[in-house]
C-alpha positions in Angstrom: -60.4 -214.6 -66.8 -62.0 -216.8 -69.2 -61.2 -220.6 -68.9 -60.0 -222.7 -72.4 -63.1 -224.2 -74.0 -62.3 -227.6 -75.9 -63.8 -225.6 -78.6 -60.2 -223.6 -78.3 -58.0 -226.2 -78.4 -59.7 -228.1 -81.0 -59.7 -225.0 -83.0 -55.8 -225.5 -83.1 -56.2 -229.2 -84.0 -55.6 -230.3 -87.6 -57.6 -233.4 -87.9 -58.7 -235.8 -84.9 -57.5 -239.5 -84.9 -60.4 -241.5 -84.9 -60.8 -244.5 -82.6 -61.1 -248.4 -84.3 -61.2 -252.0 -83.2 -59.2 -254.3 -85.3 -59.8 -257.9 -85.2 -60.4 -261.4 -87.1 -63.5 -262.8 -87.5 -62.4 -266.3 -89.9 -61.2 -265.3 -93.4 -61.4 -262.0 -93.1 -60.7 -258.8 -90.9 -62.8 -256.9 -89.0 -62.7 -253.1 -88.6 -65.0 -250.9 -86.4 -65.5 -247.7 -85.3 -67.9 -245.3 -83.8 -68.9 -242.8 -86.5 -72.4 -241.4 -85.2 -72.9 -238.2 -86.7 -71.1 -238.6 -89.4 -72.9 -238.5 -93.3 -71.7 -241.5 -94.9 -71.1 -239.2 -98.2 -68.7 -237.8 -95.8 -66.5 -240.9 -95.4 -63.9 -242.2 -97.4 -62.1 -245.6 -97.0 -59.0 -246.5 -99.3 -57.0 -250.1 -98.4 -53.5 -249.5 -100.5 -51.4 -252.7 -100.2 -52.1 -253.8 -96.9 -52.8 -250.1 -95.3 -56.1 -249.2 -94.6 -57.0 -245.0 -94.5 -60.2 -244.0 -92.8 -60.9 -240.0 -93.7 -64.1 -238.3 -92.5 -65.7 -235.4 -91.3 -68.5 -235.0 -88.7 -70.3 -231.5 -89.3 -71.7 -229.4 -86.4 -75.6 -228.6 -87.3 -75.2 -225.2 -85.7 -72.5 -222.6 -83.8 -72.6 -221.3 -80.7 -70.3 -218.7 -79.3 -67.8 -219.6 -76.7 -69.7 -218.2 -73.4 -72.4 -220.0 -74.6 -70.8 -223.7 -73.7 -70.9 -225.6 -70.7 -69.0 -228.8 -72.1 -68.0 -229.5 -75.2 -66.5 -233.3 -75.6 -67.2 -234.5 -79.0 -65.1 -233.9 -81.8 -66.1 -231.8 -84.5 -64.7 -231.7 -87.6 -62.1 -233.8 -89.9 -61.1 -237.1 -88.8 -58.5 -239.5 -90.1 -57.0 -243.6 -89.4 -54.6 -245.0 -91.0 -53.7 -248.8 -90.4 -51.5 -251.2 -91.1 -53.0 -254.2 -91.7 -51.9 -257.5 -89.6 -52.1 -260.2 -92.8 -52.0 -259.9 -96.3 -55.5 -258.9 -97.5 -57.7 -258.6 -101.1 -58.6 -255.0 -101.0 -61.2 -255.1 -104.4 -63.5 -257.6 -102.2 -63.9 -254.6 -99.0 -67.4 -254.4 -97.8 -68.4 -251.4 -95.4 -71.4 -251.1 -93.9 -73.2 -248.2 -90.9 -75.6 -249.5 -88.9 -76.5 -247.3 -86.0 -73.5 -245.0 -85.9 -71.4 -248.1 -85.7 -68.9 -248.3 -88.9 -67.9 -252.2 -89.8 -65.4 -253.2 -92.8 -64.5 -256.2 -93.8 -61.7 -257.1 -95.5 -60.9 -261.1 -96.8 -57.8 -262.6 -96.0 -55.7 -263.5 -99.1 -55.6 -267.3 -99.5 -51.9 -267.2 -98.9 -53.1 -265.7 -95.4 -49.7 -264.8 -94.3 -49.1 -262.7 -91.6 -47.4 -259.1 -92.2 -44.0 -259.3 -90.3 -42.6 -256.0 -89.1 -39.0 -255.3 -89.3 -36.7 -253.3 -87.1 -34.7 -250.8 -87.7 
């Protein structure tokens, strides 16, 4: 009997969530996450309003068959975060930068710098 590979249930997986840190730094926010791997042509980062959408892909160089793996951790493939932003932000002034597999945005604060209050149902 052949044990479940990751490769097997990430086969069934749509896209994987990737992971971010979210924080202020003064007048603007900060955003990381770990992209290593991953082509930059291969990202694509939209801030709508006060949502922020992360979309990638990180490509596997070669295949191996199943019997051929002895772990298999990382995630392969297509890759999305969306985030609600905590404060009202000017999305046309975004910077993003990689540096060492490390992905950092930053977003200013809008001079009004109020924060985003959530409502409940």
């Amino acid at each position: 009997m052949r044990q479940n590979t990751s490769s097997d249930w990430m086969s069934s997986m749509e896209e994987g969530q990737l992971s971010v840190d979210v924080y202020r730094e003064g007048d603007a926010l900060v955003i990381r996450a770990l992209v290593a791997g991953v082509d930059p042509d291969d990202l694509d980062i939209a801030v709508n309003g006060d949502l922020l959408t992360i979309r990638g892909r990180r490509h596997m160089d070669h295949q191996e068959t199943a019997d051929d793996w002895f772990y298999q951790e990382c995630y392969w493939g297509s890759f999305s975060r969306s985030i609600v932003l905590p404060y009202h932000v000017a999305p046309d002034a975004t910077e993003a930068r990689i540096k060492n597999g490390l992905l950092e945005i930053k977003i200013p604060v809008r001079k009004d710098g109020k924060q985003v209050k959530v409502k409940w149902g």
